[in-house]
Backbone as ProteinMPNN parsed JSONL, in Angstrom:
{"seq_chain_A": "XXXXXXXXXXXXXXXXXXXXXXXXXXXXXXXXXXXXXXXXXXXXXXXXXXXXXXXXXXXXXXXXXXXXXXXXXXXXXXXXXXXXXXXXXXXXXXXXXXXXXXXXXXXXXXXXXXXXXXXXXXXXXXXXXXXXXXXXXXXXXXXXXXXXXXXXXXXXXXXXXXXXXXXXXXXXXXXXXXXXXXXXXXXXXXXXX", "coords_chain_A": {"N_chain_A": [[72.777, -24.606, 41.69], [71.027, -24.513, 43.594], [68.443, -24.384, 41.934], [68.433, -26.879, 40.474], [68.029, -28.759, 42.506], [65.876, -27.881, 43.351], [64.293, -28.586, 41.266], [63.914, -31.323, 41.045], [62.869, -32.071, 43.274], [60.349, -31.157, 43.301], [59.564, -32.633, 40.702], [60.26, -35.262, 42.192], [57.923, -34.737, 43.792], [55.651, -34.971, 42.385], [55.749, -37.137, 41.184], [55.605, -38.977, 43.09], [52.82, -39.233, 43.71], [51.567, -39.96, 41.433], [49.482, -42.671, 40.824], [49.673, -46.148, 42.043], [48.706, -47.774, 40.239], [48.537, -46.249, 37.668], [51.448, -46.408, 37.473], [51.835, -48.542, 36.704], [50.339, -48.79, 34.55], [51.501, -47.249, 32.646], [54.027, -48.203, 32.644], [53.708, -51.167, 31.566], [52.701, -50.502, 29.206], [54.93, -49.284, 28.142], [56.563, -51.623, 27.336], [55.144, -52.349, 24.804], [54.124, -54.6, 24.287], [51.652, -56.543, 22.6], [49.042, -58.427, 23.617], [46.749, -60.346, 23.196], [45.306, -62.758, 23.685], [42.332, -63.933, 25.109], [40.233, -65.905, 25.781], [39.297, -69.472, 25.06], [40.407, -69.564, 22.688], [40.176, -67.071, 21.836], [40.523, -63.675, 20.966], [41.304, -60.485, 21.045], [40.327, -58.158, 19.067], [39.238, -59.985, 17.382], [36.538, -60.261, 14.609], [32.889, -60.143, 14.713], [31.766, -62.874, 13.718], [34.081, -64.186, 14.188], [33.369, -64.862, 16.447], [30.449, -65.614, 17.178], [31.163, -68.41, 15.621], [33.417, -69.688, 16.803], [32.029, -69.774, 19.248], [30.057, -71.483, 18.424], [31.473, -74.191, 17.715], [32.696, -74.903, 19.969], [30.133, -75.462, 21.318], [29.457, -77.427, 19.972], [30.912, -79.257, 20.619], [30.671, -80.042, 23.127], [31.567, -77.952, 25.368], [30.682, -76.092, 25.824], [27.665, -74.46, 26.476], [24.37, -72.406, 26.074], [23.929, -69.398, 28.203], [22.038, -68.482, 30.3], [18.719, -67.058, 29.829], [20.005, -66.403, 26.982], [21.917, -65.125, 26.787], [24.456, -64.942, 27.261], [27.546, -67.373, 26.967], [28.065, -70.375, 28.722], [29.907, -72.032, 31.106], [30.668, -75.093, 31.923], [32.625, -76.306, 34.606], [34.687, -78.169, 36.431], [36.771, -76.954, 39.203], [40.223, -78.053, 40.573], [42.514, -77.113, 41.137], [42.418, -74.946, 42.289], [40.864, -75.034, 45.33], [40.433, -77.445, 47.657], [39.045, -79.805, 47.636], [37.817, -80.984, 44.297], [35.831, -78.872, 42.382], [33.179, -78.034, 41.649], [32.114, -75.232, 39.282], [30.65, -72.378, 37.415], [31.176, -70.392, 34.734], [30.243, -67.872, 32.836], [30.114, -65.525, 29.927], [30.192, -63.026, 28.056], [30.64, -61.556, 24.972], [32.244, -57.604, 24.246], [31.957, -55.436, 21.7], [33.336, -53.477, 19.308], [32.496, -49.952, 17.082], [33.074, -51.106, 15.218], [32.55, -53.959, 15.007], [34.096, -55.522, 16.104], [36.065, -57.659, 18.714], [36.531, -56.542, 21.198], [36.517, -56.447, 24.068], [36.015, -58.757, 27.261], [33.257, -60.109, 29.309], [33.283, -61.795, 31.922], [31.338, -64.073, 34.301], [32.049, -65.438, 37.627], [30.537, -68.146, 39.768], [29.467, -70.37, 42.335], [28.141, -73.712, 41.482], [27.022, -74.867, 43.301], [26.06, -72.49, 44.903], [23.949, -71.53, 47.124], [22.183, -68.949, 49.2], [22.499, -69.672, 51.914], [24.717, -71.079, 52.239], [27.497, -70.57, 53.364], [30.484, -70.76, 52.506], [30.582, -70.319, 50.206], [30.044, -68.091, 49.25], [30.352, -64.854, 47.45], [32.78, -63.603, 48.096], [34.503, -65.82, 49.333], [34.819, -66.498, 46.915], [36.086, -64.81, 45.43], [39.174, -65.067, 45.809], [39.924, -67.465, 44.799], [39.444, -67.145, 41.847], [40.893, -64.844, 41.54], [43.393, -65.989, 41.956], [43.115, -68.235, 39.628], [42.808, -66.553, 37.709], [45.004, -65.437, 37.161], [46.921, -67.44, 37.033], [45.728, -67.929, 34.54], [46.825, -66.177, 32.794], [49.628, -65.369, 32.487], [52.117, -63.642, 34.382], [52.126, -59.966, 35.668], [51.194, -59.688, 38.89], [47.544, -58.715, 40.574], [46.822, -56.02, 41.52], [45.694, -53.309, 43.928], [42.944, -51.135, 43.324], [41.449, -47.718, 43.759], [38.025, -47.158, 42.133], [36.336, -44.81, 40.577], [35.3, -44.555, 43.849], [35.235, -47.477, 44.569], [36.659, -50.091, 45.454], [38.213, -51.969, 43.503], [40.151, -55.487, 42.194], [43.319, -55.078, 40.092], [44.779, -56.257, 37.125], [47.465, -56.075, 34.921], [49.132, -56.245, 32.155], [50.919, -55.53, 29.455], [49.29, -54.751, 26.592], [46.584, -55.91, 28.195], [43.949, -56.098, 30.264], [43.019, -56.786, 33.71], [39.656, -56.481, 35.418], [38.411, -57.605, 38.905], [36.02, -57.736, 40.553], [33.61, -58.286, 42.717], [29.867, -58.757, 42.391], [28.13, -59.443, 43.566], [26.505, -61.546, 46.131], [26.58, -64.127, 45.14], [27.655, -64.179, 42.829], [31.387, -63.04, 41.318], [33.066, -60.856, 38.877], [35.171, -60.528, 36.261], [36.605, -58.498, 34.096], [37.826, -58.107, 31.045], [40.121, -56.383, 29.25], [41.431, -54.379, 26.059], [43.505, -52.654, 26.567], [44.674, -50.44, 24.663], [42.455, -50.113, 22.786], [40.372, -48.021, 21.649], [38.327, -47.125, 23.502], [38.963, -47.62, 25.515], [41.145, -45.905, 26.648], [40.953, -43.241, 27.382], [41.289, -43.899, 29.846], [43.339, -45.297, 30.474], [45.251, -42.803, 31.029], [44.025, -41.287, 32.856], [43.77, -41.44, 36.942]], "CA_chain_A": [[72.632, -25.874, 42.372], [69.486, -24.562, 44.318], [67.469, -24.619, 41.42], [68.369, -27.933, 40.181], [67.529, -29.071, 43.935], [64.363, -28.08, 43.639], [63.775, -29.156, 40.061], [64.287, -32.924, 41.513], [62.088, -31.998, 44.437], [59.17, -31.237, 42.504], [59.565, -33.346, 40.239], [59.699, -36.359, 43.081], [56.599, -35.163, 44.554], [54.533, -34.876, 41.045], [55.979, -38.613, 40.854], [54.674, -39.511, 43.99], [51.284, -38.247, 43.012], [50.883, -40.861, 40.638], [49.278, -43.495, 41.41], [50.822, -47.887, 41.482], [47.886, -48.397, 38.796], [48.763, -45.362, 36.458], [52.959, -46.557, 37.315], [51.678, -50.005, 36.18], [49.77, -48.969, 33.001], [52.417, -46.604, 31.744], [55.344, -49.261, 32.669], [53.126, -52.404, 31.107], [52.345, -49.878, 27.732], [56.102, -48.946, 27.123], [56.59, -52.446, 26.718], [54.859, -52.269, 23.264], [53.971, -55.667, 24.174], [50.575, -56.963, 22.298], [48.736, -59.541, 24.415], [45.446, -60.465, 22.45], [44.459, -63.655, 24.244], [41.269, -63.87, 25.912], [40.307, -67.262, 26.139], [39.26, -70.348, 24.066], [41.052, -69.113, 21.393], [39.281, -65.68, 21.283], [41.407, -62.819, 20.931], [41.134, -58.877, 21.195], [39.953, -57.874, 17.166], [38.241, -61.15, 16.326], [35.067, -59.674, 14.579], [31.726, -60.823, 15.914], [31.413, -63.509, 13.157], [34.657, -65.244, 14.552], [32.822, -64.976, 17.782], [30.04, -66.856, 17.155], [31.602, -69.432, 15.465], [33.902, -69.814, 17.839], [31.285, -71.092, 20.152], [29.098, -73.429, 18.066], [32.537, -75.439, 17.455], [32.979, -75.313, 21.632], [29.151, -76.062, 21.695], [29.313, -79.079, 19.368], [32.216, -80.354, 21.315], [29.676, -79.743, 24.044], [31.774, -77.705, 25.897], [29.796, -74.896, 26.514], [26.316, -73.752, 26.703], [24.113, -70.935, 26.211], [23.278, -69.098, 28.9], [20.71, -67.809, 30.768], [17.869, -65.841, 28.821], [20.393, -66.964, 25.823], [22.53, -63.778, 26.871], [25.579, -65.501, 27.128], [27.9, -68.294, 26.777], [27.766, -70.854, 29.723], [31.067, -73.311, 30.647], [30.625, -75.613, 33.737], [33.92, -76.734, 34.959], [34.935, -78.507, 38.213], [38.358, -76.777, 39.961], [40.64, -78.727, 41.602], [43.931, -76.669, 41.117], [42.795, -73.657, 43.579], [39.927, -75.48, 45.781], [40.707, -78.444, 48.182], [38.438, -80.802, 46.527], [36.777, -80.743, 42.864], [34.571, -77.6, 43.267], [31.824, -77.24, 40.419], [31.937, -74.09, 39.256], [30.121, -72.195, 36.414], [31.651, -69.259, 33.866], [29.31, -67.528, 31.95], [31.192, -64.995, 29.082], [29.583, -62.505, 26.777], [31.52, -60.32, 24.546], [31.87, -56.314, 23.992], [32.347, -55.356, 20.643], [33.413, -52.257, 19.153], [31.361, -49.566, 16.615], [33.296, -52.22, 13.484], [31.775, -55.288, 15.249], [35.244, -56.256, 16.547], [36.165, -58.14, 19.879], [37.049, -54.884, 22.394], [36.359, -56.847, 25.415], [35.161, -59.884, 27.352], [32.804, -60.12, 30.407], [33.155, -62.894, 32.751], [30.831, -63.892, 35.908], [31.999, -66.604, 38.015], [29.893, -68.639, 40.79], [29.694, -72.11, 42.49], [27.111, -74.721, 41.18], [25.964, -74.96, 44.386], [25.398, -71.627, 45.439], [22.66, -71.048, 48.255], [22.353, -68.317, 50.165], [23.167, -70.554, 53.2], [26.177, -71.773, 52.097], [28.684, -69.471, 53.71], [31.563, -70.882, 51.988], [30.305, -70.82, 48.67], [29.35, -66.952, 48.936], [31.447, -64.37, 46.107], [33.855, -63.073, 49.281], [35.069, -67.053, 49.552], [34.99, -66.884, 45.839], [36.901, -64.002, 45.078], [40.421, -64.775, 45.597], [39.914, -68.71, 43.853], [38.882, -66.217, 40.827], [42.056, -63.875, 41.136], [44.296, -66.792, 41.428], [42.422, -68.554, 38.502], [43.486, -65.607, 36.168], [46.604, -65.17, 37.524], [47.412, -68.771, 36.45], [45.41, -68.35, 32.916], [47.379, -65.055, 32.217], [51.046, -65.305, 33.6], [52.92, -61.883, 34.528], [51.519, -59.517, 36.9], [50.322, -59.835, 40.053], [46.779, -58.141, 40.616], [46.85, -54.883, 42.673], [44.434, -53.094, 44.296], [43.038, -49.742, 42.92], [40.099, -47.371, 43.485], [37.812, -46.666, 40.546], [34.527, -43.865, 41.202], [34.857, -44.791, 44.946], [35.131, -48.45, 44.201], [38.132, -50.466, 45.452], [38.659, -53.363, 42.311], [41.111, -56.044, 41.727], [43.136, -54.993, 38.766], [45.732, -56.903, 36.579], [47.824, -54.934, 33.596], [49.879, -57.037, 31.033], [51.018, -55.128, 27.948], [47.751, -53.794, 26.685], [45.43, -56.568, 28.412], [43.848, -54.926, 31.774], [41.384, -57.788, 33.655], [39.655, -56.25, 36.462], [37.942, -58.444, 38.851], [34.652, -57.26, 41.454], [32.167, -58.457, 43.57], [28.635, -57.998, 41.865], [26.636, -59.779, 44.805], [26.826, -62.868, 47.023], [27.064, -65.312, 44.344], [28.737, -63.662, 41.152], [32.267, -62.125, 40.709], [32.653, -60.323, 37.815], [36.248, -60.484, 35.328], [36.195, -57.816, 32.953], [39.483, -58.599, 30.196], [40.09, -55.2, 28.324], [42.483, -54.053, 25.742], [43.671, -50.995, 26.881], [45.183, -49.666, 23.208], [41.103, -49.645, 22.531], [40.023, -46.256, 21.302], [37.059, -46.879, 24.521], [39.671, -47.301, 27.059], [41.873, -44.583, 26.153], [40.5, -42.642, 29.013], [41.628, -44.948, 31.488], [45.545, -44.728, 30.506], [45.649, -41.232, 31.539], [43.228, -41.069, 34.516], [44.183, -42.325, 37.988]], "C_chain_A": [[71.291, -25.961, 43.091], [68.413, -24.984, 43.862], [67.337, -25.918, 40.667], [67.964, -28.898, 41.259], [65.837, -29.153, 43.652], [63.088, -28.504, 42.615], [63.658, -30.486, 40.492], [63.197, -32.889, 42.013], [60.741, -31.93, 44.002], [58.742, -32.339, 41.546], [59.102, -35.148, 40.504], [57.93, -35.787, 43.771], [55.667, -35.014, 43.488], [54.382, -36.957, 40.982], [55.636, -39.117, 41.752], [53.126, -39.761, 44.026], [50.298, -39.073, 42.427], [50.587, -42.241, 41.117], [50.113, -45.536, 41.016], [49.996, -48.168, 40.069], [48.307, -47.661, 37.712], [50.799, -46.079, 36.043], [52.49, -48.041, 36.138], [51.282, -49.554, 34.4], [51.069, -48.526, 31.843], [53.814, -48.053, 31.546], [55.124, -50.849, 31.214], [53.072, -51.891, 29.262], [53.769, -49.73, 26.962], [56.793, -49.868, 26.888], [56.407, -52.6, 25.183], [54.698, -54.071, 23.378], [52.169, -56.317, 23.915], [49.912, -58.128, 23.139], [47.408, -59.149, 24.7], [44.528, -61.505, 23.093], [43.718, -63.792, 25.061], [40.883, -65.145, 26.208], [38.93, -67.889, 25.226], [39.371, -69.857, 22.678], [40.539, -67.963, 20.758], [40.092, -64.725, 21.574], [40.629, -61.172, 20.514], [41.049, -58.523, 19.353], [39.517, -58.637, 16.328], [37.031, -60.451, 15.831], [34.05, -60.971, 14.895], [31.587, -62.214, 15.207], [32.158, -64.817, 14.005], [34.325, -65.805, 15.987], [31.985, -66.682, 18.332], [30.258, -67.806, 16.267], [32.286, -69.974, 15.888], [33.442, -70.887, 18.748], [30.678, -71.735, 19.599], [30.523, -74.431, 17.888], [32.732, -75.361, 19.087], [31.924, -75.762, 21.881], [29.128, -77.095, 21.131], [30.712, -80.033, 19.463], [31.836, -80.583, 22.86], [30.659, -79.173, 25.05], [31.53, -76.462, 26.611], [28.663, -74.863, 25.847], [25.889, -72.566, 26.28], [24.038, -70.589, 27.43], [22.632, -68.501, 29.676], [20.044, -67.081, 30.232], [18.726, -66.1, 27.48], [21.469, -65.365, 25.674], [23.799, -64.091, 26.906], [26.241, -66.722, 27.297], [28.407, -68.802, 28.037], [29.296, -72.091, 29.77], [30.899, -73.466, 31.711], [31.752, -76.47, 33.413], [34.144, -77.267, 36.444], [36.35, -77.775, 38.237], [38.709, -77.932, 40.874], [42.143, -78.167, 41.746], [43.61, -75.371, 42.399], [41.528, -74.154, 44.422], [40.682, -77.078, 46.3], [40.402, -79.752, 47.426], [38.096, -80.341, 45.249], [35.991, -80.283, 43.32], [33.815, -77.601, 41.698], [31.473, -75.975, 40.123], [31.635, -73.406, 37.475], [30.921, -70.381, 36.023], [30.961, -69.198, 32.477], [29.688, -65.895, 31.343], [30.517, -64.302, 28.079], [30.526, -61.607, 26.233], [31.323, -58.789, 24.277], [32.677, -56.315, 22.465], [32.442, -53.637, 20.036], [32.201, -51.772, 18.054], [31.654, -50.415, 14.905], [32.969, -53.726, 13.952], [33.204, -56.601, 15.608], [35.681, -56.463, 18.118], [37.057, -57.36, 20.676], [37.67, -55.709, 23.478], [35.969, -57.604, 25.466], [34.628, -59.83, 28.937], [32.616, -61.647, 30.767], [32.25, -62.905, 34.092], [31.702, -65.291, 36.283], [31.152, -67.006, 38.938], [30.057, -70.405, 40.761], [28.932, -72.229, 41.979], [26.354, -74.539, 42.664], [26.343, -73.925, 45.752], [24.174, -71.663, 46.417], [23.321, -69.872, 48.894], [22.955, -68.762, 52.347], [24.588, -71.576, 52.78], [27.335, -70.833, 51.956], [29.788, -69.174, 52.79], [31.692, -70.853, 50.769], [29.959, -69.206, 48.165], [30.77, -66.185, 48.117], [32.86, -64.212, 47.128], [34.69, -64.014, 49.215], [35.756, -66.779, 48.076], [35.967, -66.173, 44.989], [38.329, -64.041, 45.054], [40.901, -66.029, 44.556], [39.878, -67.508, 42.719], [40.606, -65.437, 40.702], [43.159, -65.436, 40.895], [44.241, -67.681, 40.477], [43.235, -67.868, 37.509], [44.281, -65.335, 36.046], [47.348, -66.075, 36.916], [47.144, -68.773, 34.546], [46.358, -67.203, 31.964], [48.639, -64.46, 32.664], [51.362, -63.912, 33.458], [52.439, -61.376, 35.426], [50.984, -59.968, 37.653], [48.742, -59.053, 39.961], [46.913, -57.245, 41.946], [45.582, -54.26, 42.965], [43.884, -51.139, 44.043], [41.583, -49.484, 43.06], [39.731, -46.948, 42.473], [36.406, -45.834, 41.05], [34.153, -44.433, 42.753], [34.978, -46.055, 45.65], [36.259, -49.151, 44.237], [37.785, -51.969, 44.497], [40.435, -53.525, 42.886], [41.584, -55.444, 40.274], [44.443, -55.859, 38.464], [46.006, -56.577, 35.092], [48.94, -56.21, 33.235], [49.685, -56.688, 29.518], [49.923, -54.789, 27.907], [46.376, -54.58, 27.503], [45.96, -56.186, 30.272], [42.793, -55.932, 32.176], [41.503, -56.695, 35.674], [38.134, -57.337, 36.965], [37.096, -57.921, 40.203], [33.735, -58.209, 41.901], [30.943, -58.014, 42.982], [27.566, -58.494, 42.831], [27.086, -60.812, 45.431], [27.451, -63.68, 46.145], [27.887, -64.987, 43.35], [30.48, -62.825, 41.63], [32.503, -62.132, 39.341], [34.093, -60.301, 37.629], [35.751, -59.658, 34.421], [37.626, -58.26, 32.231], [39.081, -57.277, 29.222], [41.079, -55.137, 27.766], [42.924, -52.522, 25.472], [43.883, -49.903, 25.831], [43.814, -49.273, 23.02], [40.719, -48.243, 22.504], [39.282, -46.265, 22.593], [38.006, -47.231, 25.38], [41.191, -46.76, 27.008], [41.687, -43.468, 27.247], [40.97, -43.278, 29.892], [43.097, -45.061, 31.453], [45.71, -43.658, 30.996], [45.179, -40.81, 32.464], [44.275, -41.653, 35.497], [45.441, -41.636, 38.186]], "O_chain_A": [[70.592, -26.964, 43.231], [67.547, -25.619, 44.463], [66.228, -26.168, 40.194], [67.51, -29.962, 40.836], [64.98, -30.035, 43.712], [61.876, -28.676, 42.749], [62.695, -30.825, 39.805], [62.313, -33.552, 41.47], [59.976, -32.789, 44.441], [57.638, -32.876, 41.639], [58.381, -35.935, 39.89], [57.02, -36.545, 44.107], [54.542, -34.901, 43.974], [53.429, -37.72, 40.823], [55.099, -40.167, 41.399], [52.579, -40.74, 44.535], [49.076, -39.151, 42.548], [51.416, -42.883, 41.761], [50.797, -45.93, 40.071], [50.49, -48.653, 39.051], [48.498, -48.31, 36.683], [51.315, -46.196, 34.932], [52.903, -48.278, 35.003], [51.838, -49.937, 33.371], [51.462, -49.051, 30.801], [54.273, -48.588, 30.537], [55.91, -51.314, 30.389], [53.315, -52.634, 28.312], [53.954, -49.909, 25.759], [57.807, -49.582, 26.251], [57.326, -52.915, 24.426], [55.202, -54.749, 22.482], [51.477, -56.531, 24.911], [50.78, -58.993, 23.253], [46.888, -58.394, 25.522], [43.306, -61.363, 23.136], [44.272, -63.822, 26.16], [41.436, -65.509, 27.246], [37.948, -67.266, 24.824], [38.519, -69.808, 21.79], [40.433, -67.78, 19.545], [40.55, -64.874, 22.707], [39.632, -60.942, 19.829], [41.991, -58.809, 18.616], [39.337, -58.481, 15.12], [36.373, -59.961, 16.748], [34.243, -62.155, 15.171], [31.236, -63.043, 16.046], [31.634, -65.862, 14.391], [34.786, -66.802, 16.543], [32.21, -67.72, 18.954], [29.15, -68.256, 15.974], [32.167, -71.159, 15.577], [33.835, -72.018, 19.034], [30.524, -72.85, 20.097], [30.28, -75.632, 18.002], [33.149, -76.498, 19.307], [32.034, -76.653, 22.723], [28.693, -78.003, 21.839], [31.256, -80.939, 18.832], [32.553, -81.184, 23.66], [30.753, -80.018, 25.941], [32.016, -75.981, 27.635], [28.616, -75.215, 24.669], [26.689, -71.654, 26.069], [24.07, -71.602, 28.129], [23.002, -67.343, 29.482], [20.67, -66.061, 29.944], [17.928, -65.982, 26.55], [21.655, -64.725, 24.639], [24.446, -63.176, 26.397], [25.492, -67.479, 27.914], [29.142, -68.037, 28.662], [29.663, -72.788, 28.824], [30.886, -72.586, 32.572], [31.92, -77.15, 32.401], [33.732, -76.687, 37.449], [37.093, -77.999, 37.281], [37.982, -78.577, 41.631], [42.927, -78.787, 42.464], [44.442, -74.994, 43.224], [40.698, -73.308, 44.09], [41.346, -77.759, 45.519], [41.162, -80.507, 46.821], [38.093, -79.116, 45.129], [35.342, -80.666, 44.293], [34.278, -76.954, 40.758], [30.484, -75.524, 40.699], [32.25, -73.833, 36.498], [31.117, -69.476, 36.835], [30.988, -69.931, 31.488], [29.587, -64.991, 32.172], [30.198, -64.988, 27.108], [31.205, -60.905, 26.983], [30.144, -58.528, 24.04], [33.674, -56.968, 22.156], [31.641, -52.765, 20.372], [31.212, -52.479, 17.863], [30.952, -50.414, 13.893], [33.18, -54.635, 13.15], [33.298, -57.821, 15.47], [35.657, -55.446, 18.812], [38.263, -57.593, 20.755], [38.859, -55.752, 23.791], [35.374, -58.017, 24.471], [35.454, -59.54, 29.803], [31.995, -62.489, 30.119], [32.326, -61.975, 34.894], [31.998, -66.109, 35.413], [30.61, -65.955, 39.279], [30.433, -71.25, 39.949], [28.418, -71.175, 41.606], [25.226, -74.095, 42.879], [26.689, -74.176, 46.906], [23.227, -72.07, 45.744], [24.523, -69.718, 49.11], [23.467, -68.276, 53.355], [25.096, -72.614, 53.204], [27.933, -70.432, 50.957], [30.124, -68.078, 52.342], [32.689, -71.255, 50.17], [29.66, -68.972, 46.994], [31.9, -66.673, 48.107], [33.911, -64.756, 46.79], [35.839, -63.608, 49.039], [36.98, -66.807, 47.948], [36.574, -66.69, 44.051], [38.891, -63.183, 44.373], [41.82, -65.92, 43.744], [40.746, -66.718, 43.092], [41.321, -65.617, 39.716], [43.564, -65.809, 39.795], [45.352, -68.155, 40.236], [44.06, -68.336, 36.724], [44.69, -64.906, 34.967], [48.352, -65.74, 36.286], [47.824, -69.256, 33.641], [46.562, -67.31, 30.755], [48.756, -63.323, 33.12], [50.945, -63.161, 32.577], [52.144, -62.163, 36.326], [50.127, -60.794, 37.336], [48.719, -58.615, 38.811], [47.066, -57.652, 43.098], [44.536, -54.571, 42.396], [44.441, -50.168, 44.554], [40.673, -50.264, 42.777], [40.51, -46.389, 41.7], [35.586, -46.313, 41.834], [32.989, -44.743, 43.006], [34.908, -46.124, 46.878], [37.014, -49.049, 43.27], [37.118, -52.893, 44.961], [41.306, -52.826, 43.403], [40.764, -55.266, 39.373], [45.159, -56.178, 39.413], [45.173, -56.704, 34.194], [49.431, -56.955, 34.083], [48.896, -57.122, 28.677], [49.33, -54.476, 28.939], [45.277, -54.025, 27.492], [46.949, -56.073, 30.996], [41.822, -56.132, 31.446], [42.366, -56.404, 36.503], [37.23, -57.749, 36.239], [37.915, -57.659, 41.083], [33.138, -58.908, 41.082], [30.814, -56.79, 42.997], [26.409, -58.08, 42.898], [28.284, -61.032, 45.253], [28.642, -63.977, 46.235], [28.881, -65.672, 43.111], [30.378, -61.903, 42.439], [32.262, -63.103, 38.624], [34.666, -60.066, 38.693], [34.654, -59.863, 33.901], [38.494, -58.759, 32.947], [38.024, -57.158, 28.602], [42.031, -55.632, 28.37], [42.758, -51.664, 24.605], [43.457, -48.754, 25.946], [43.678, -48.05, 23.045], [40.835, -47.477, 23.461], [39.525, -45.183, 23.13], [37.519, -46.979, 26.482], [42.192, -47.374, 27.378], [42.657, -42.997, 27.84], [40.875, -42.766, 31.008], [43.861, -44.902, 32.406], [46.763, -43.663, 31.634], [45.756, -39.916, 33.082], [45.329, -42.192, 35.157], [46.233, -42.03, 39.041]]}, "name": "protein", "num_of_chains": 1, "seq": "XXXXXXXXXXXXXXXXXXXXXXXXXXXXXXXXXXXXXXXXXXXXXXXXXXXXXXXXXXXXXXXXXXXXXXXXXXXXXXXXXXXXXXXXXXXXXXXXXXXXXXXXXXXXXXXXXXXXXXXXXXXXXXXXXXXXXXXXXXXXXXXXXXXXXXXXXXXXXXXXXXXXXXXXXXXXXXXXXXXXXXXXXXXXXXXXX"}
């Protein structure tokens, strides 16, 4: 009886050990639940072709842009679902692609339109939780929890294999990463933490 005691006992504190993000990944994975959608109809294994074609049919519906330096794809949108008034706000979206030229990942920035450095309310800090509850809404299920990564406390949000984590990159930008965790390149990151 002692040693089944202390088989438990160990056992609970190994399980303590682990962290809510690792409980989350493992819990979200033994689902076996696929969940490919990234957004405007771009999905986790599109190859690069369906990429850009993708956007010239969103650009010749003029709904997005290039942008900046021609580095990635530009969508200006007003909010009015998480923002008091209609807020002008810009999402600019490049993709990661694996070593078969297939859609891994997607990088998101967000920021206001009318960014200044003097505009308190407009700085990423303000902007950061509009942003979580944004993706929260575009990607129902989980909540977003809060986990350190190399030192680095991120937003993260796990659903079946899609993992969006969401950062601060400066005053004006937060940063959405959308990953699919099954990915041979984030295969490391299921078992860490």
């Amino acid at each position: 009886m002692r040693y089944i005691f202390s088989g438990v006992m160990i056992m609970l504190v190994f399980a303590s050990c682990e962290s809510e993000y690792t409980r989350l990944v493992k819990r979200e994975l033994e689902k076996e639940q696929r969940l490919d959608s990234i957004l405007f109809d771009l999905n986790f294994g599109d190859p690069r072709s369906r990429f850009y074609q993708r956007c010239l049919e969103l650009n010749r519906q003029t709904l997005v842009t290039q942008g900046p330096s021609n580095s990635s794809v530009q969508y200006i949108f007003q909010d009015s679902l998480f923002h008091e008034e209609p807020t002008p706000m810009r999402l600019l979206f490049y993709p990661e692609f694996d070593v078969e030229d297939k859609l891994s990942g997607m990088n998101m920035e967000f920021s206001y339109m009318a960014w200044a450095p003097w505009n308190r309310e407009l700085q990423s800090d303000y902007l950061q939780p509009k942003v979580i509850e944004m993706i929260e809404s575009w990607y129902n299920g989980n909540k977003f929890i809060e986990t350190e990564v190399r030192g680095a406390n991120l937003k993260v949000k796990v659903d079946g294999n899609r993992r969006v984590l969401v950062y601060i990159k400066d005053t004006q930008t937060v940063v959405v990463k959308v990953q699919d965790l099954l990915h041979p390149q984030f295969k490391h990151s299921i078992s860490s933490k």
